[in-house]
C-alpha positions, 0 to 999 in steps of 0.5 A: 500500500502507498503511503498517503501524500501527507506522510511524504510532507511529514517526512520532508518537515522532520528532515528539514527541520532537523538540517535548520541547524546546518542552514549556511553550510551548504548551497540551496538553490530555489526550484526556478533557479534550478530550472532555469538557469545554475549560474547563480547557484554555481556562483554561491557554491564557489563563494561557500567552498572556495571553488573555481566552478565554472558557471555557464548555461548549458548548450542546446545539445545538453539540455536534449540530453538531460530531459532526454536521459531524465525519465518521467519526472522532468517533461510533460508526457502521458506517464507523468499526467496519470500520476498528477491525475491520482494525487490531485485529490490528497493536495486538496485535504484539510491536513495536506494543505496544511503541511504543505503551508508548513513545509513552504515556510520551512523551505523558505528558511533555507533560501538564499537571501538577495 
């Protein structure tokens, strides 16, 4: 049996919570950063270790590459609609909002400033 959605929140808050502690000891970057562009991620990894990480934008081949090798989770496809479709309805419970109100704000906590 699959564990409910709101266990996976409960695990993410204790781990997290846990790891507050630690918070400016290592490189958190933002989702949309991620996403979009590493740049100012590698650049903060650099400032933190003292590394020389170069930070550039991927080529056109290598992002084909990632989405290509990534799986169902990375881009839009049949697999990965029927999943959203099964989850839809937890994130619409009363304690599943509310973690996930938690878990914002814990997330939050770990970004960078600026």
């Amino acid at each position: 049996m699959k564990k409910p959605l709101s266990r996976y929140f409960e695990e993410y808050i204790y781990f997290y919570r846990k790891l507050l502690k630690w918070r400016g000891k290592f490189v958190v970057a933002p989702f949309e950063e991620v996403t979009q562009t590493l740049i100012p991620s590698i650049h903060r990894l650099n400032a933190l270790y003292q590394t020389q990480y170069i930070a550039r934008e991927l080529t056109p081949d290598e992002k084909t590459q990632v989405f290509k090798e990534g799986g169902t989770h990375l881009s839009p496809n049949v697999d990965r609609d029927a999943i959203k479709v099964q989850i839809e309805h937890e994130l619409e419970a009363d304690k599943t909002k509310r973690l996930i109100h938690k878990a914002q704000a814990l997330y939050q906590q770990f970004l960078p400033v600026g």
